[in-house]
C-alpha positions as CSV (number, residue, x, y, z in Angstrom):
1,X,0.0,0.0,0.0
2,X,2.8,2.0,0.8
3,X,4.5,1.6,-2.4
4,X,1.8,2.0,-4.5
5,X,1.5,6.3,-2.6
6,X,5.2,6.6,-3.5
7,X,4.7,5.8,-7.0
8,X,1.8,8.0,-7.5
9,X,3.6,10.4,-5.9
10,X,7.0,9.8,-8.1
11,X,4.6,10.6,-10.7
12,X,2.8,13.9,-10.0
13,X,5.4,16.7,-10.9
14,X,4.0,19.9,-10.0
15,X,6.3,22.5,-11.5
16,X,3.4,25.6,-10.6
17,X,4.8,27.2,-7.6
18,X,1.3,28.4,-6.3
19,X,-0.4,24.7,-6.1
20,X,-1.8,24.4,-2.7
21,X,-0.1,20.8,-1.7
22,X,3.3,20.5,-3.9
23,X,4.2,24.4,-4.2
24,X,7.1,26.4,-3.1
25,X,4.9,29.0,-2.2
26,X,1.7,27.7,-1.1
27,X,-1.6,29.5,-1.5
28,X,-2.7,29.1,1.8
29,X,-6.5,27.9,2.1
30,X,-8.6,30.1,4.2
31,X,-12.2,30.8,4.9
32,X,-15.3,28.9,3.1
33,X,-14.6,25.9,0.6
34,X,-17.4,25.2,-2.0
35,X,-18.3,21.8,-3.4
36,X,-19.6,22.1,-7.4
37,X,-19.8,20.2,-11.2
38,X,-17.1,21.7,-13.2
39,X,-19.0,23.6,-15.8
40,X,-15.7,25.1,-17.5
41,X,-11.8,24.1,-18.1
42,X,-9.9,27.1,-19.2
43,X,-5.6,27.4,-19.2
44,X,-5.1,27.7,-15.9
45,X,-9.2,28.0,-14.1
46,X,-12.0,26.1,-13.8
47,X,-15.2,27.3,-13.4
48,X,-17.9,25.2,-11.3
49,X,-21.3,26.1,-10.5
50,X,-23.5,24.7,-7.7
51,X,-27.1,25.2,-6.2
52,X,-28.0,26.8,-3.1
53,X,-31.5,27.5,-1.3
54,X,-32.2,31.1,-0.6
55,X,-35.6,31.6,2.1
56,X,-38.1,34.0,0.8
57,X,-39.6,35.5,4.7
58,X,-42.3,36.9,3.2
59,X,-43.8,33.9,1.5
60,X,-41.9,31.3,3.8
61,X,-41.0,29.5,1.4
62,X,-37.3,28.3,-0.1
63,X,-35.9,29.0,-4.0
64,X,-33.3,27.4,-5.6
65,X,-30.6,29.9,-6.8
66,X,-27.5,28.9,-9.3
67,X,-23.7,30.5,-8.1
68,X,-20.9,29.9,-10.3
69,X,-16.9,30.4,-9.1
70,X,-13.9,30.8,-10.7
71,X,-10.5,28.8,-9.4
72,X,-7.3,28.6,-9.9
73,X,-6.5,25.1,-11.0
74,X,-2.7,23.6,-10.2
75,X,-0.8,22.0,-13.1
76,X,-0.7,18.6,-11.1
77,X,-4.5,18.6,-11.3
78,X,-5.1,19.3,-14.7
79,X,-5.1,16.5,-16.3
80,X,-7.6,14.2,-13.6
81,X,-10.6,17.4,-14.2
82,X,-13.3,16.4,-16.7
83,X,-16.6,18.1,-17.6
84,X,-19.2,17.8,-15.3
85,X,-17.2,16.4,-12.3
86,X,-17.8,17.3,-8.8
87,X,-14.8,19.5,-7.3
88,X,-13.9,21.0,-3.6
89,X,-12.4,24.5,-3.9
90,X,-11.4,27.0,-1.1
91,X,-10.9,30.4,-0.7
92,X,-7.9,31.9,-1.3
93,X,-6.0,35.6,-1.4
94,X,-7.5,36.8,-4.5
95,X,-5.3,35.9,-7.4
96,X,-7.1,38.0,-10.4
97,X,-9.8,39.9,-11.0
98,X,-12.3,37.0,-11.0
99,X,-10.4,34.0,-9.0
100,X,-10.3,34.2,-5.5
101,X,-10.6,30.2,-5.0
102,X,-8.2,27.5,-5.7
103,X,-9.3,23.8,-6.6
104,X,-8.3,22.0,-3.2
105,X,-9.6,18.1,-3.9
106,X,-11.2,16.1,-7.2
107,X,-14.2,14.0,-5.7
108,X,-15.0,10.3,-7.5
109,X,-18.5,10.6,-8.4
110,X,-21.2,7.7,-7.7
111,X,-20.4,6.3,-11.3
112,X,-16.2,6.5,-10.8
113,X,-16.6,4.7,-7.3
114,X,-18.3,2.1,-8.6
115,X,-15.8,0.9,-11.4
């Protein structure tokens, strides 16, 4: 079991200095992280999108309402993303204009954990 970590590890060369596990100068993690479905793979970002419910006081009910996040995604990671796969991001420092999050953990959906 142990071997099998070392390898995988041998094989993950992260040459981005900013990735938040392997980098020189880690963006450090802080504040809220945000589960989504990758809804776009750009050079360098992703951006995910996810569902929250919003309560409406004066009708006491619940809507759904649709955010969608940019994040910075590390060069180690860039391969294993795909289309419509479910992430975990965090807040970080803000890095750009529009990405203030960096993509933390990949997480094997029902049909991956299965095979």
């Amino acid at each position: 079991m142990v071997k099998k970590q070392e390898k995988q590890k041998a094989k993950v060369e992260c040459t981005d200095k900013f990735c938040p596990v392997h980098g020189k100068d880690k963006l450090r993690v802080r504040g809220r992280t945000f589960e989504g479905e990758v809804t776009k793979i750009l050079p360098g970002r992703v951006t995910i999108t996810f569902e929250r419910m919003l309560k409406i006081p004066k009708y006491e009910r619940y809507e759904k309402r649709r955010t969608k996040l940019h994040a910075r995604l590390p060069s180690c990671m860039k391969d294993s993303v795909k289309l419509g796969q479910r992430i975990e991001i965090g807040e970080t420092r803000p890095i750009s204009k529009i990405i203030h999050c960096v993509v933390t953990k990949i997480n094997l959906g029902a049909e991956e954990a299965k095979k």
